[in-house]
N, C-alpha and C positions, 0 to 999 in steps of 0.2 A: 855883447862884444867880448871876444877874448883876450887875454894880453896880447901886447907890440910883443917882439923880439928881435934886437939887436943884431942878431945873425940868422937868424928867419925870415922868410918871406911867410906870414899864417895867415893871408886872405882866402888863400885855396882851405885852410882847414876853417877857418871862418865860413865859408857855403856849404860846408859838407850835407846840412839841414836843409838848405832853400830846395822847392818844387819835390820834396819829397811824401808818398805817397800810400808809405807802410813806417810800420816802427823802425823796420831792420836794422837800419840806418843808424839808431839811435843807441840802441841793447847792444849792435857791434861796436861802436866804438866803446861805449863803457868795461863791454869784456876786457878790449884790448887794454886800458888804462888801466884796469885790475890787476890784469893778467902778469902787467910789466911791473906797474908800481909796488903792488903788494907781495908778488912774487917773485920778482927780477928775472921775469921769463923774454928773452927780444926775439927768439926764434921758437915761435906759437903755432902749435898743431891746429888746423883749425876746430876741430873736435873740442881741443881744450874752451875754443870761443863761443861755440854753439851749446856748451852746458853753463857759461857764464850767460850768455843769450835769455836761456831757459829759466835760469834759476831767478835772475833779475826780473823777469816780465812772469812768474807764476804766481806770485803775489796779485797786480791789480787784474789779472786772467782768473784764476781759481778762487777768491776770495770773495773780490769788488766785480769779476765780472766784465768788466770793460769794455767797449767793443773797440776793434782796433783798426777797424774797416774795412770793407767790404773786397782789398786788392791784400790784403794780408793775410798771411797763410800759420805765421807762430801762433797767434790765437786759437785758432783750430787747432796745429800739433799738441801745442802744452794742454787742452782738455782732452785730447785723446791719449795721452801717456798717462794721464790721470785717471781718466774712468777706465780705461782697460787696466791697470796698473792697481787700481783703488787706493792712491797714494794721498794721503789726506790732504784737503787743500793748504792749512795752513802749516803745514811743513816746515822745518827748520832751515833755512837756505844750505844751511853745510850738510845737511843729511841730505838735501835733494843734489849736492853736487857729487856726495859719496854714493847715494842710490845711481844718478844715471852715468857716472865712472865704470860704478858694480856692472851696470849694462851695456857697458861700450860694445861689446859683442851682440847685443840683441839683436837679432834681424829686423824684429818690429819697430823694436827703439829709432833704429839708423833710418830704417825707410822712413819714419815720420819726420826724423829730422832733418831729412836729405836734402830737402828744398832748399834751405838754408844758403849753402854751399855753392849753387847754380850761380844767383847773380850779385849778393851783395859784397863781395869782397874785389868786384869787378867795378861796380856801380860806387861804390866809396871813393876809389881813384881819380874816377870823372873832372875832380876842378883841376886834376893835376895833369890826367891824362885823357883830355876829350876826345876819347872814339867809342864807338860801340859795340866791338869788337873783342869778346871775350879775349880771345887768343892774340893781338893785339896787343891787347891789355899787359898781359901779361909776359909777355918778349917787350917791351918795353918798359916795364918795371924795374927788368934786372939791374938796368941800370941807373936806377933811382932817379929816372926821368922827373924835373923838373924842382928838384926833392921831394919825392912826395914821400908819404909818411912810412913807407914799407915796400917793398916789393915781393912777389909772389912767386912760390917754385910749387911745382908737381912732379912728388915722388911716388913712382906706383900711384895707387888708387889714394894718395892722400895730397892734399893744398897744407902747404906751410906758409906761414907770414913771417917775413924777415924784417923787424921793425931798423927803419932808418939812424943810422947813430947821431947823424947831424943832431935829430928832435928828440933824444931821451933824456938828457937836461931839461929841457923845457916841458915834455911832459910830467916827469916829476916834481919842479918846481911849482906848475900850475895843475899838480892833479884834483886838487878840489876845487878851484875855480872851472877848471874842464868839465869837472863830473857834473857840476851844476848849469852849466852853458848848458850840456847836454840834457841833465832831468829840467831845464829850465823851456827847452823846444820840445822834447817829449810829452812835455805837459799839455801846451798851447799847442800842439798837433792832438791829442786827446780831448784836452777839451772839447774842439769844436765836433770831433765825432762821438760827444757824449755828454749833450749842450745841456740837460736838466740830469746831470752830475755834479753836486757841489764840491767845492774844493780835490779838483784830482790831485793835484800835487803829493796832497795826504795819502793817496791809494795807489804810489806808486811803487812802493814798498810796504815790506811785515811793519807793520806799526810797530812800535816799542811803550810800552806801558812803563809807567814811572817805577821803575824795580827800586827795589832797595840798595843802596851805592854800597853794598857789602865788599866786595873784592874790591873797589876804588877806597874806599876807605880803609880797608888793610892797607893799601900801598901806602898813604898820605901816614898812616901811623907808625910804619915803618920807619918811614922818612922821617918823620917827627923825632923819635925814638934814635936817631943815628944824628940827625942834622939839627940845627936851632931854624927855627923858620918864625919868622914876625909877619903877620896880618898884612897885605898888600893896599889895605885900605884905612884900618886904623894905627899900624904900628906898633902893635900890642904884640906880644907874644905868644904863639899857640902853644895848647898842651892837649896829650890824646885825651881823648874822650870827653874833653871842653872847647869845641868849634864844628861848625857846620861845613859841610861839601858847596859851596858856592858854583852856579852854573854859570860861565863868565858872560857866555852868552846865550841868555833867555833860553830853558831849556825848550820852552813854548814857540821859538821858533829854531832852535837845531832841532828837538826832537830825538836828543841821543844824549848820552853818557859817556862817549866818549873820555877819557883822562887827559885830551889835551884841552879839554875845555871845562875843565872841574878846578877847584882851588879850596886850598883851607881857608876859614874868614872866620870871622870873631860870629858868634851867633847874635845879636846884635844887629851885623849887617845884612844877612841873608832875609829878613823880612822886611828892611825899609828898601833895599834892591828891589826884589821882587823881582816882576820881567821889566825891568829898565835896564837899559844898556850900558855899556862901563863908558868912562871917556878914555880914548883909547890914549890920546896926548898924554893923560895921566898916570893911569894904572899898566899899558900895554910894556913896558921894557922891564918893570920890578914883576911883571905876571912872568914875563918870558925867563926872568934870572931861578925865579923858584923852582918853575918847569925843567931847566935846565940841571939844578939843584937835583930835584928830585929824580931826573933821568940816571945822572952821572951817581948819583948815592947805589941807585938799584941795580947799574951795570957793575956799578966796581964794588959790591955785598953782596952779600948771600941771599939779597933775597928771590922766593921762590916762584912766584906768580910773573915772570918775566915777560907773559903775553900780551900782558894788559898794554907792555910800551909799542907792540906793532899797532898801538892808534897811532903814534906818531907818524907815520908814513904817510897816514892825510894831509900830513904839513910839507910834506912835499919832501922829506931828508930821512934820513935813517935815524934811529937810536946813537946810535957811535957819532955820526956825521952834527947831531943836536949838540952832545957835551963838547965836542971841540972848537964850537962855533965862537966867534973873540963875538963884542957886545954888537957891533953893526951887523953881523949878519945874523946876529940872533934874533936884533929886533927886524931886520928884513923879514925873514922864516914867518915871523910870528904876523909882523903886515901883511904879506903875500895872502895871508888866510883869513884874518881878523879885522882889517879893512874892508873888506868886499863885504864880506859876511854883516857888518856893524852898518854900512852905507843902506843895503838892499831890504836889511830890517827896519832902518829910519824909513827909507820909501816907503815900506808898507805898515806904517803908524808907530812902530817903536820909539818910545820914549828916551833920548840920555837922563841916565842917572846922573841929578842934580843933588847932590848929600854937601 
């Protein structure tokens, strides 16, 4: 289930998933969430969404292999960009968005990806605007019939999306809970057409191997080095090069490294934690204040790794929008993400850390 919203009607984005039949469905919307949240794009070439499309689903296509069913057509395209292309499968997502940018002109490139374009930006509208009627469809978008989530214009030979201003608050307030609603149907749509597949969820993306928290841990040293920061769990004092990067939540089940999910903690703690979950009651508003600490030290210094804070926008807010936040809406921010996240790990056997 998605969030309510107060000035929303979201049951129409709530079905966007039900009787659907291919991925399409699933990789468009996540483009579009991309597209807006991390790049504050509202007016999206559709091109720009079909290399978001691609790069998202070449992973469990060119790696894991997947089947994505027998009425789906990406599957097919992203292995034929690939062996005609000889583009390695495991590819870096940002090299495969700047390779098939580099090719926006392809002839070959366009025609495999053309299919794209025909019905799903048509077919997404459906709970808002039921006809089936491309053209239709689209004269009655312009006027954000029903509100749905965007409406569609055709200039020249191109489809733009005009995302809705009503829902851009709410998209970014709930873009990880969205992105997971969506890998959460994506998945159980996979599964069943890939029934002695274990665990897809895992092969929906590049896996991330436990890297070394080098750049995360220049940033916390930094910080250390400018700011006094005390332990969120014992009260002790850190100092560089005497505390460990704490995963708040089980890297085991984020599976990322992210910085808005990492903390200094006394070494000490990092092994009796383990993958146990924090209590959020406890530690979640003194985690939120250090986060915030450490945002506002990086923005208003010199320091130089300043990319590492576009994790934040997973949290649904900007960098600038994080340090001005007074104490209720920071611990909001930090709920909105760390609640869901903590409840769906208990579901599936995660332990509260009892210390």
């Amino acid at each position: 289930m998605i969030p309510q919203s107060k000035k929303l009607t979201v049951e129409p984005l709530a079905r966007i998933f039900k009787n659907t039949s291919a991925t399409y469905k699933f990789y468009w919307f996540m483009g579009i969430l991309d597209l807006y949240v991390k790049h504050g794009m509202t007016r999206i070439n559709i091109w720009d969404i079909m290399v978001e499309m691609t790069a998202n689903a070449w992973y469990p296509v060119c790696y894991f292999r997947l089947s994505f069913g027998k009425n789906d057509s990406l599957r097919d395209a992203i292995i034929s960009i690939q062996e005609t292309n000889n583009i390695p499968i495991n590819i870096n997502p940002k090299e495969l968005r700047r390779w098939l940018n580099n090719h926006q002109n392809d002839t070959l490139v366009k025609r495999t990806l053309d299919f794209l374009p025909k019905n799903v930006p048509y077919w997404f509208l459906r709970p808002w605007i039921d006809v089936a009627d491309t053209k239709e469809i689209i004269r009655r978008s312009q006027s954000l019939e029903n509100n749905c989530l965007y409406k569609l214009t055709k200039e020249d030979d191109t489809i733009w999306v005009d995302l809705n201003s009503n829902w851009l608050p709410y998209l970014k307030e709930n873009y990880v809970i969205l992105k997971d609603f969506a890998y959460w149907n994506l998945s159980a749509f996979l599964q069943v057409r890939n029934p002695n597949v274990p665990n897809i969820a895992s092969k929906l993306s590049k896996v991330e191997s436990r890297q070394a928290l080098t750049k995360q841990r220049n940033l916390w040293d930094f910080v250390l080095h400018t700011q006094p920061i005390t332990c969120i769990y014992t009260g002790h004092p850190l100092e560089i090069g005497n505390y460990d990067l704490d995963h708040f939540i089980p890297w085991s089940f984020v599976s990322h490294n992210l910085i808005w999910n990492l903390i200094p903690a006394d070494s000490s703690i990092n092994s009796s934690k383990s993958d146990h979950l924090p209590n959020l009651d406890r530690y979640l508003l003194p985690y939120a204040e250090v986060h915030q600490t450490a945002v506002r030290t990086c923005i208003e210094s010199s320091y130089r790794n300043k990319d590492l804070l576009d994790d934040y926008f997973s949290l649904g807010c900007t960098p600038q929008e994080l340090i001005e936040m007074d104490i209720t809406n920071l611990l909001n921010c930090f709920k909105r993400t760390f609640s869901p996240m903590s409840q769906i790990a208990q579901n599936m056997g995660f332990e509260v850390w009892r210390n």
